[in-house]
N, CA, C and O atoms as CSV, one atom per row, in Angstrom:
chain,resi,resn,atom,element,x,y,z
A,1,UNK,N,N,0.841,-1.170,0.000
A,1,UNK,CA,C,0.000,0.000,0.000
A,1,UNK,C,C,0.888,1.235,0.000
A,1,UNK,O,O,1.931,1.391,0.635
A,2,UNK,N,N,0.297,2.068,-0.810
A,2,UNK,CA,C,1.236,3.364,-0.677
A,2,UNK,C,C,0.201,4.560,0.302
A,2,UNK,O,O,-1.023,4.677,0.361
A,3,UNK,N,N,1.312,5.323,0.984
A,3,UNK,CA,C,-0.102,6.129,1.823
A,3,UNK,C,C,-0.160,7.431,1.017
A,3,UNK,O,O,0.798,7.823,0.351
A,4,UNK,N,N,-1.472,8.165,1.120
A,4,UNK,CA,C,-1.687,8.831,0.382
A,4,UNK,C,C,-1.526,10.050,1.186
A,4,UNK,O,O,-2.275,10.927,0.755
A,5,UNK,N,N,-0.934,10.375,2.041
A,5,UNK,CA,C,-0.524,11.809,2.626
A,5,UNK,C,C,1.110,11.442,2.435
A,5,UNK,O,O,1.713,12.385,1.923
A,6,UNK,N,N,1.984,10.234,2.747
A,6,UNK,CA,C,3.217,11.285,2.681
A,6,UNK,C,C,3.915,10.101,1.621
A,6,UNK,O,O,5.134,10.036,1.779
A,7,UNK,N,N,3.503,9.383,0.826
A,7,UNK,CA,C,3.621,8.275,0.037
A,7,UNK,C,C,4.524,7.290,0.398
A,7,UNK,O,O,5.060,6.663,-0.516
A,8,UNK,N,N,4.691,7.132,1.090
A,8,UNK,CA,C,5.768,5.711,1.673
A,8,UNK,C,C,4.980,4.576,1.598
A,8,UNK,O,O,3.857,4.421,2.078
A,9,UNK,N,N,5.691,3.743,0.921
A,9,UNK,CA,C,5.241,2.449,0.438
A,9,UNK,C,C,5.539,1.358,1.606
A,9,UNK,O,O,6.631,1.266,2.168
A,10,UNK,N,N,3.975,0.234,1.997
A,10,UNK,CA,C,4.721,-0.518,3.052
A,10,UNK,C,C,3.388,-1.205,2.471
A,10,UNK,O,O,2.591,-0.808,1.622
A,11,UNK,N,N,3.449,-2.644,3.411
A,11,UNK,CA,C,3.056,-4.086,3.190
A,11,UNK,C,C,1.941,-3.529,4.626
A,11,UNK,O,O,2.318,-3.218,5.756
A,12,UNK,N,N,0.549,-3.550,4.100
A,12,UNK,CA,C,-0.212,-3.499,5.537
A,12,UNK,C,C,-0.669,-4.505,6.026
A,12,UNK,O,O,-1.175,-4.554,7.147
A,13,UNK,N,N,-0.501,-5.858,4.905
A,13,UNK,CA,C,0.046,-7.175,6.009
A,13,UNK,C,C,0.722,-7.370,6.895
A,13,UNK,O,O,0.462,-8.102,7.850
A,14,UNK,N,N,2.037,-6.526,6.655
A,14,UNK,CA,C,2.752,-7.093,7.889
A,14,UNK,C,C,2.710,-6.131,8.940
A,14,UNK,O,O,3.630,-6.261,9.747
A,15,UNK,N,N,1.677,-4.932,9.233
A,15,UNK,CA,C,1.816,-4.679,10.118
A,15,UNK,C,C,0.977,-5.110,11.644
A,15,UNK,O,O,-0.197,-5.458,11.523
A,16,UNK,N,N,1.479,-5.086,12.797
A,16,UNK,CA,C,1.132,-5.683,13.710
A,16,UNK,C,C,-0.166,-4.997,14.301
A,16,UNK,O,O,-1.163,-5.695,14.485
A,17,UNK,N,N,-0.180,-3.446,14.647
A,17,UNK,CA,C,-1.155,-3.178,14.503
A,17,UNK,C,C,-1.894,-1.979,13.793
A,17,UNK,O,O,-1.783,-0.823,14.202
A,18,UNK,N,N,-2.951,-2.476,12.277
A,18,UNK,CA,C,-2.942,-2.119,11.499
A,18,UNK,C,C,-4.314,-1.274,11.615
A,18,UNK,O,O,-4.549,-0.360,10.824
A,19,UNK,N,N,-4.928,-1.522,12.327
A,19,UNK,CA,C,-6.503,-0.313,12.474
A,19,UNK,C,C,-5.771,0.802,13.884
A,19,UNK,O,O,-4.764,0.731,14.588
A,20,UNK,N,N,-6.739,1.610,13.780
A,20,UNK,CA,C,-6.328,2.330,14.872
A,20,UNK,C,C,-6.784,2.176,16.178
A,20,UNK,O,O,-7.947,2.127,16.577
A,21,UNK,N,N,-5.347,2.077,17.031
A,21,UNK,CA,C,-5.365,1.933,18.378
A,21,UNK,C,C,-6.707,3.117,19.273
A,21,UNK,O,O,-7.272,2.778,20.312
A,22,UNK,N,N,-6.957,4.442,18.566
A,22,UNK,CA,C,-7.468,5.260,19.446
A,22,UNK,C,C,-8.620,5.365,19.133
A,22,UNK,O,O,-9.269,5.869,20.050
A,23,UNK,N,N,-9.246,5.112,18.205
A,23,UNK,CA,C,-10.448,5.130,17.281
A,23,UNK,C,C,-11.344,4.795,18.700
A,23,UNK,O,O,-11.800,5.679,19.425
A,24,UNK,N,N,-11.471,3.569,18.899
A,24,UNK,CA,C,-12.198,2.796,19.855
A,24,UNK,C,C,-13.187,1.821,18.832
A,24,UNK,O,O,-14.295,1.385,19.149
A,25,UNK,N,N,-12.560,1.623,17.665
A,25,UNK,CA,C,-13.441,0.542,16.052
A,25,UNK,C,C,-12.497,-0.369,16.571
A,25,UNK,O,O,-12.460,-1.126,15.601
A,26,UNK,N,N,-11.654,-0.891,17.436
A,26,UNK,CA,C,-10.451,-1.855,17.330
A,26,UNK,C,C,-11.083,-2.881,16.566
A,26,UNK,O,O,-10.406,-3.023,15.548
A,27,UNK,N,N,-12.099,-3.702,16.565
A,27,UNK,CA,C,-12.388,-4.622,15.416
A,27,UNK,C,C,-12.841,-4.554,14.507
A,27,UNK,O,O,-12.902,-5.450,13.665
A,28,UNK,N,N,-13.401,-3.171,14.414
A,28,UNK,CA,C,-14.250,-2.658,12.724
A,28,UNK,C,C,-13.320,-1.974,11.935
A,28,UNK,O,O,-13.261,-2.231,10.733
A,29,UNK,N,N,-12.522,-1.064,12.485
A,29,UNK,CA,C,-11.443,-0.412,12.082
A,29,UNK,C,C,-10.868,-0.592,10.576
A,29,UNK,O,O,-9.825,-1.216,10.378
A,30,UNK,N,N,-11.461,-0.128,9.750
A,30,UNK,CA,C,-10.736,-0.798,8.139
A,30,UNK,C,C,-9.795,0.325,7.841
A,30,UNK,O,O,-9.181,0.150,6.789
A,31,UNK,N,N,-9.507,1.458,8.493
A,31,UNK,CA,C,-8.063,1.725,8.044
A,31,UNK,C,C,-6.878,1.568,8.352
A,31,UNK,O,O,-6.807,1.055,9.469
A,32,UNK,N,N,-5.802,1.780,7.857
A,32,UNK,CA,C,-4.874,1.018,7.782
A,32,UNK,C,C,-3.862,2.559,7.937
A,32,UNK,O,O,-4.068,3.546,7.231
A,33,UNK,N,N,-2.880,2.490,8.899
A,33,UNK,CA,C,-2.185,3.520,9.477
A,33,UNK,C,C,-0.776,3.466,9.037
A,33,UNK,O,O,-0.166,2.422,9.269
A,34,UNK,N,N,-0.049,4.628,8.318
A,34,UNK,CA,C,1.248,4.635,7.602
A,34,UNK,C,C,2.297,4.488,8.780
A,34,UNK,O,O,2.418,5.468,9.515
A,35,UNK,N,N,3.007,3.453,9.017
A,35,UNK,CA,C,4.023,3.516,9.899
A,35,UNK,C,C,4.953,4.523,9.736
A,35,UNK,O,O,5.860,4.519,10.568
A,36,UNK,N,N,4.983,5.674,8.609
A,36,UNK,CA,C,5.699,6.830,9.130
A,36,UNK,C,C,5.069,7.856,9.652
A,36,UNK,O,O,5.418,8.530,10.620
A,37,UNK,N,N,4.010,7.977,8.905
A,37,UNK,CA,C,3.190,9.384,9.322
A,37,UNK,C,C,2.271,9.302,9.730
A,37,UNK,O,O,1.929,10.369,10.239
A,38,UNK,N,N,1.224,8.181,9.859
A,38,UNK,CA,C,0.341,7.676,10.823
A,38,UNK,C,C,-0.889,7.850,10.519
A,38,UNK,O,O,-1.710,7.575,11.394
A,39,UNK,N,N,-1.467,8.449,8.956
A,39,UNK,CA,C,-1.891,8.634,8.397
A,39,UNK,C,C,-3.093,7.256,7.655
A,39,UNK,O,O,-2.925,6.519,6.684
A,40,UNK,N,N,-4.274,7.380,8.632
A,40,UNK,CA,C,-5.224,6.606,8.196
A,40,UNK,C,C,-5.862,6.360,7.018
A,40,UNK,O,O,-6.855,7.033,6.744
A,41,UNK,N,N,-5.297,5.134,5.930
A,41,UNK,CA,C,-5.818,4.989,4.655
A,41,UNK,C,C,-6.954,4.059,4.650
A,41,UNK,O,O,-6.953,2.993,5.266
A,42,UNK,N,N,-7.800,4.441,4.024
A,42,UNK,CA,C,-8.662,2.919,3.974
A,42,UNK,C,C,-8.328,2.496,1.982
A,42,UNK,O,O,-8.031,3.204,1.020
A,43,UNK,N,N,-8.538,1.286,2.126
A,43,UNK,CA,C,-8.156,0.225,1.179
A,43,UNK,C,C,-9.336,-0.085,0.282
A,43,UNK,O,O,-9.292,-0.918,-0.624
A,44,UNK,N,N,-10.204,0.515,0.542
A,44,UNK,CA,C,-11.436,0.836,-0.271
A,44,UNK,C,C,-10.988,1.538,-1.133
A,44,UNK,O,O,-10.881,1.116,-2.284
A,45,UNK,N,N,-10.613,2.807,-0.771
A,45,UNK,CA,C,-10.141,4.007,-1.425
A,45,UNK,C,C,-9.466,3.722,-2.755
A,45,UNK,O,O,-9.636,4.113,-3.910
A,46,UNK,N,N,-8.777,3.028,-2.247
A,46,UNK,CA,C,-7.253,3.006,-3.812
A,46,UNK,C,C,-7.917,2.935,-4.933
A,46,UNK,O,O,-7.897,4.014,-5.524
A,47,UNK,N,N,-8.503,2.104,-5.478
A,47,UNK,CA,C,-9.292,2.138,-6.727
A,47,UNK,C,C,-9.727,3.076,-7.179
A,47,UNK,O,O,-9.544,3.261,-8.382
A,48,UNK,N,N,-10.447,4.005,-6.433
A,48,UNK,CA,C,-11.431,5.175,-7.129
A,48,UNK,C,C,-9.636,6.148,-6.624
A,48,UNK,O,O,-10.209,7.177,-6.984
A,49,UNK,N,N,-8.831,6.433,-6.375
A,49,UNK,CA,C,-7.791,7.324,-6.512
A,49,UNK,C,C,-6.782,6.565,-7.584
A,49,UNK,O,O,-5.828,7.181,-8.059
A,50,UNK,N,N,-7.036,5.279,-7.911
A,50,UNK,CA,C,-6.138,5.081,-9.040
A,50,UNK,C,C,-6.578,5.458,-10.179
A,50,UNK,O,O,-5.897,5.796,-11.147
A,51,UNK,N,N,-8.255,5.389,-10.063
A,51,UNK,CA,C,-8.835,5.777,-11.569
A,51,UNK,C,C,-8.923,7.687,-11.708
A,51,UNK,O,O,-9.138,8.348,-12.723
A,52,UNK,N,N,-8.715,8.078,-10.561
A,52,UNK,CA,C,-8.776,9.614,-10.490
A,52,UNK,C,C,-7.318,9.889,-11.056
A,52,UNK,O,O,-7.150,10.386,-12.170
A,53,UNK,N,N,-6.277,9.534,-10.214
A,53,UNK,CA,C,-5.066,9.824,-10.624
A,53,UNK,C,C,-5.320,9.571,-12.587
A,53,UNK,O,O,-5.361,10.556,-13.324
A,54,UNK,N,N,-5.404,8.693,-12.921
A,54,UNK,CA,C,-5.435,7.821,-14.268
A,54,UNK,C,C,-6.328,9.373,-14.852
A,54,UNK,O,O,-5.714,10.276,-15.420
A,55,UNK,N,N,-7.288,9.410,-14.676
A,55,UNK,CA,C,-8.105,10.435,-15.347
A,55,UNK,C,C,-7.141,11.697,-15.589
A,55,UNK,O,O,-7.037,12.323,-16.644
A,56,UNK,N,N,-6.607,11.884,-14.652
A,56,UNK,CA,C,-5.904,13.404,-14.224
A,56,UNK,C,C,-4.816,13.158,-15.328
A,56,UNK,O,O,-4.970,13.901,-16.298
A,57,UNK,N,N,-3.737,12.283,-15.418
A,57,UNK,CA,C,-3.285,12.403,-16.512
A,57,UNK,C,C,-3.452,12.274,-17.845
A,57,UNK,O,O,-2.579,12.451,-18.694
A,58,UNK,N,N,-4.801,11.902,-18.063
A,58,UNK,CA,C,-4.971,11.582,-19.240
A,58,UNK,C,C,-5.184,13.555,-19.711
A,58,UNK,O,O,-4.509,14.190,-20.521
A,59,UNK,N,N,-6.189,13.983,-18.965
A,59,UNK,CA,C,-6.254,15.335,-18.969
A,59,UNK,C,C,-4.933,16.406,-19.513
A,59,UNK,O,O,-4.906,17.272,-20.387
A,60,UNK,N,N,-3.750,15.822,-18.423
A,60,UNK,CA,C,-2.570,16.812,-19.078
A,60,UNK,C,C,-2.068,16.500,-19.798
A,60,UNK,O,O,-1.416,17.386,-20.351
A,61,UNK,N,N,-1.962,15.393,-20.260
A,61,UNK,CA,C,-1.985,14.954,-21.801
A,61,UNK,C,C,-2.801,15.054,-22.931
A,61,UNK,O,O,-2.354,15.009,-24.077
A,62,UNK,N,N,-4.252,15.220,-22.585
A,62,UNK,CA,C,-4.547,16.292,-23.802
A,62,UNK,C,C,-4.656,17.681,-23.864
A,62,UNK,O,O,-4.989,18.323,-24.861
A,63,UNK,N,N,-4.283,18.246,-22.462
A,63,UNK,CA,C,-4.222,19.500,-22.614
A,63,UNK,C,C,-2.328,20.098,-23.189
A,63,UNK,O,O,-1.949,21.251,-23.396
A,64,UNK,N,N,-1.662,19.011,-23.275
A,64,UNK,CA,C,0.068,19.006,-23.801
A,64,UNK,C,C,-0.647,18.641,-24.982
A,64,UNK,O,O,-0.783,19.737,-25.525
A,65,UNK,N,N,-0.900,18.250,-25.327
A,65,UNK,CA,C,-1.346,17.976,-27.181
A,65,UNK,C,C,-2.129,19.225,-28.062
A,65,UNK,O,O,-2.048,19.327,-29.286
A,66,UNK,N,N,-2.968,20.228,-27.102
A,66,UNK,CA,C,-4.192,20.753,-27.482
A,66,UNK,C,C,-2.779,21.932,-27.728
A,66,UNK,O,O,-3.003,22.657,-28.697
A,67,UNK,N,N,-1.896,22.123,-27.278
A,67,UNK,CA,C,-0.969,23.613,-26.921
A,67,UNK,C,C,0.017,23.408,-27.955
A,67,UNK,O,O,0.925,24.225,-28.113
């Protein structure tokens, strides 16, 4: 998983504990916390920000073509 506030790439398999400790969701908890910046991702997310990202460049690429 890459986190989407400070992008550091890590395995949220292997982390030990991967929902948040303070929430008080300890078993519902579906996000998943960047061991650098601590930064709660949920894993839902990625898809609709891969197809956003994906969109976004397609954009400055036709706006580099249109110029």
């Amino acid at each position: 998983m890459k986190c989407r506030m400070c992008g550091f790439e890590f395995d949220e398999n292997k982390l030990e504990n991967r929902g948040c400790v303070a929430c008080g969701k300890h078993s519902n908890c579906n996000q998943v916390h960047c061991p650098r910046c601590g930064f709660g991702n949920h894993p839902e997310l990625d898809e609709e920000f891969e197809f956003i990202n994906k969109l976004k460049e397609k954009l400055r690429n036709r706006k580099k073509s249109t110029n």
